[in-house]
N, C-alpha and C positions, 0 to 999 in steps of 0.2 A: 504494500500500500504506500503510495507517495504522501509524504509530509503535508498535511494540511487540507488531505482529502478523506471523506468518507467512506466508506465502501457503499457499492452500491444494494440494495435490499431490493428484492421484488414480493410482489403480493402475495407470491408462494412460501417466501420466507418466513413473510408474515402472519401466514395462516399457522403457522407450525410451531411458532413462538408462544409460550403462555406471556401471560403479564400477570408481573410479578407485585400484590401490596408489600408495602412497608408497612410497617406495623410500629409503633412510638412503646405501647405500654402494651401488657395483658390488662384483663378486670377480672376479679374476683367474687363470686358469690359472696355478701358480707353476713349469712349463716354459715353458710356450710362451708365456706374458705376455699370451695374450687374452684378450680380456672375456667370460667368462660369460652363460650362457642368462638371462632373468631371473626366472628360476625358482630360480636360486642367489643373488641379491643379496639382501641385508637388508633388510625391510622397515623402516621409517622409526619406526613405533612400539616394532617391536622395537628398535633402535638406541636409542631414547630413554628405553625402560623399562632398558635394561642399566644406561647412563651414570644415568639416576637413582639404582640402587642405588648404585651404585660412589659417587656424590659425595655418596650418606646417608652411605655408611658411614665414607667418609675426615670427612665435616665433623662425622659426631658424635664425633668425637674432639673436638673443642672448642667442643662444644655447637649446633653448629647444623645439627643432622641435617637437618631438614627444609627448612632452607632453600636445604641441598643439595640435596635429592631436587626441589626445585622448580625450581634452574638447572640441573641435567641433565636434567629435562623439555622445559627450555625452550632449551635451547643452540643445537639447530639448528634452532628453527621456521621458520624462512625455507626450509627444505627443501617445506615444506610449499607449494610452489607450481609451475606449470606451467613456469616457464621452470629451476627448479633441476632437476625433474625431465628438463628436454628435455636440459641438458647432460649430465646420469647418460645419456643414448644417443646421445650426439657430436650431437647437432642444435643446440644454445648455444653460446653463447659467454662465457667464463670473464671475472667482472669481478673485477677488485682494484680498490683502491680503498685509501687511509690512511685511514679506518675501521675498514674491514673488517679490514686488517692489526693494528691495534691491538687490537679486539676480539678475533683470534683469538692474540695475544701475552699479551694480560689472561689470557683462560681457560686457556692452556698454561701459563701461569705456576704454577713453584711453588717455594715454599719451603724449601730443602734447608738 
């Protein structure tokens, strides 16, 4: 494939493709604690368009609306892949990492 071109798809390709949801969160029966159909869990765009607003609206309080709405777009993009998706249905395996734990200590962080 040449630099800066796409390959070409045809409608046959197309037909044979699934399409694939991302998924943000499971949901939980809040009796019985199991996991829902996936028909009830959040898809992953929607999760990420919520959290954008939410961090316009907190960051324009001090001026940096937008660059809120751009790290609540971007928070969980690593969801956007097949093995984050396999643990969202018990087939993964959950990594920690001092990283990752920092990263998600940075973002919970706040302010009071």
């Amino acid at each position: 494939m040449q630099r800066g071109k796409w390959p070409s798809v045809s409608g046959k390709d197309l037909e044979r493709r699934e399409i694939m949801l991302y998924y943000g969160h499971t949901k939980e029966d809040l009796k019985t604690k199991q996991t829902l159909p996936k028909g009830e869990w959040q898809l992953l765009k929607s999760h990420l368009e919520n959290v954008a607003y939410l961090a316009e609206e907190r960051a324009a309080k001090f001026g940096a609306g937008k660059l809120g709405r751009i790290e609540g777009l971007a928070h969980d993009i690593g969801k956007y892949s097949i093995e984050f998706q396999q643990l969202l249905e018990g087939l993964g395996e959950r990594l920690i990492t001092p990283l990752l734990t920092l990263r998600s200590f940075i973002i919970n962080f706040r302010i009071t």
